[in-house]
N, C-alpha and C positions, 0 to 999 in steps of 0.2 A: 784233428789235432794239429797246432801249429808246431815250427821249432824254427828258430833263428840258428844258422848253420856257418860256423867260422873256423876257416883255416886256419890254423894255428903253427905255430915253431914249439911253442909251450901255455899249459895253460893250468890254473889251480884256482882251489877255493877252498876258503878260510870260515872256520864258523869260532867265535868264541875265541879268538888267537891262533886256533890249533889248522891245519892243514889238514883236511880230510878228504883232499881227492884231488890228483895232481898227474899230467900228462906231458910229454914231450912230441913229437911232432901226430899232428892229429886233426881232430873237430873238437871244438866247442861247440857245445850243442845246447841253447837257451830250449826248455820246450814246454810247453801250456797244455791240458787237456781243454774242450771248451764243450760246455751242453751237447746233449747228444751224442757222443763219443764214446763208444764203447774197445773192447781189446781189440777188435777189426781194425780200426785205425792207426792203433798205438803198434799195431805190426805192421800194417802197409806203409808206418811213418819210418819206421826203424828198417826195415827189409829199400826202401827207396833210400837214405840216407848210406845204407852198406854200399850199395850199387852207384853212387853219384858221381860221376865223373869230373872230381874238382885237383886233382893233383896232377902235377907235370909227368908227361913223359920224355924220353931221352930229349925229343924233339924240343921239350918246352909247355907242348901241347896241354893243355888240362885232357886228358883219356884215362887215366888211371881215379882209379877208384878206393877209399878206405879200405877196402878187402884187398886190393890189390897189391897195395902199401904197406899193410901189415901197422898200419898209425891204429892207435888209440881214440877212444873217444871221452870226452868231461862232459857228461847230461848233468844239464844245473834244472829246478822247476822256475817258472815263469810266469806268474799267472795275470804278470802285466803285458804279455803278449795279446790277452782277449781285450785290450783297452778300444774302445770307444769315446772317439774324441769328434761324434759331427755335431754333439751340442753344449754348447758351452767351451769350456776353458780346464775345466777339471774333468780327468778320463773317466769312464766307467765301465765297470768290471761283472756287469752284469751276465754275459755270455762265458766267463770261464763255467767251466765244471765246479761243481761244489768240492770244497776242501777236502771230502773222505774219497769220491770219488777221482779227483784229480791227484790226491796222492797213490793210489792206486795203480790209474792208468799211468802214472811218472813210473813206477815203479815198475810196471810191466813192458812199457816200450826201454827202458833199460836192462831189464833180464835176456829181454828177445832180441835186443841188439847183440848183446854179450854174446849169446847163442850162434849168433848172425856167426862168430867168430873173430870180430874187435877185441881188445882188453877194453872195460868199462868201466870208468870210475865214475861216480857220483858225489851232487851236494846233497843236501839234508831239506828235504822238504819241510816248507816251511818256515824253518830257520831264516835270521838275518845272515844272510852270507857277504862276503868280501870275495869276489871274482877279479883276476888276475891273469892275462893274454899276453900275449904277441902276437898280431892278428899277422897271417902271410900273406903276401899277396898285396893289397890286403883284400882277401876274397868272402866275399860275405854274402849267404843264399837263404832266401826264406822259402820254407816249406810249409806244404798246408795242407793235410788229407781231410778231405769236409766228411760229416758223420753219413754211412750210407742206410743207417736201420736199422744194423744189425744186431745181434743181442747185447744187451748192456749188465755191465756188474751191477748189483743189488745193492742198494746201500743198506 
């Protein structure tokens, strides 16, 4: 699983005009499931992302962590993250997970985050959304837990 990972001041998304998932200081969290990828993943991606040590301490330092901050997280899905761009000009999307499957695993590395003990908001898989940051810092980390085998949800 990949996930584009952004410090944020605030962050929302918009589907249809309407605002369905909206954060003040926190992560924006773009994330992609890609072939191969089962719930092992989408918990090593969420359980790494709680622990990341991207926020200041007194010092300044980035040491603290979403858990430690008590920040929020926005998981939007992404599934232009798997883009492949070494031929040609126009990306390709061949390596995301399939649709049933990628809204799934969206769905579970966001439950298990929540679990983690973040508040969690989400976008709408799928959907045309309108995303909306402050990026902080501006700090910006890509994440990527490659698939290791292990059992996969059934489409």
């Amino acid at each position: 699983m990949r996930a584009l990972v952004q410090r944020v001041s605030e962050a929302s998304v918009t589907v249809d005009g309407t605002v369905i998932g909206e954060i003040g200081v926190g992560v924006l969290v773009l994330v992609c499931a890609m072939q191969g990828d089962s719930t092992r993943e989408a918990e090593k991606l969420a359980e790494k992302l709680a622990k990341l040590r991207i926020f200041g301490d007194t010092a300044g330092k980035m040491n603290r962590a979403l858990l430690d901050t008590g920040g929020a997280a926005l998981v939007v899905s992404q599934f232009t993250l798997a883009a492949d761009t070494t031929r040609g000009n126009r990306p390709g999307f061949s390596t995301a997970a399939a649709p049933d499957l990628g809204a799934q695993l969206y769905e579970h590395f966001a439950a298990h985050l929540a679990s983690l003990g973040p508040r969690v908001e989400t976008g709408r898989f799928g959907a045309d959304m309108k995303v909306g940051l402050i990026n902080d810092g501006p700090v910006t980390i890509w994440l990527e837990i490659p698939p290791d085998g292990g059992e996969k949800i059934s489409d």
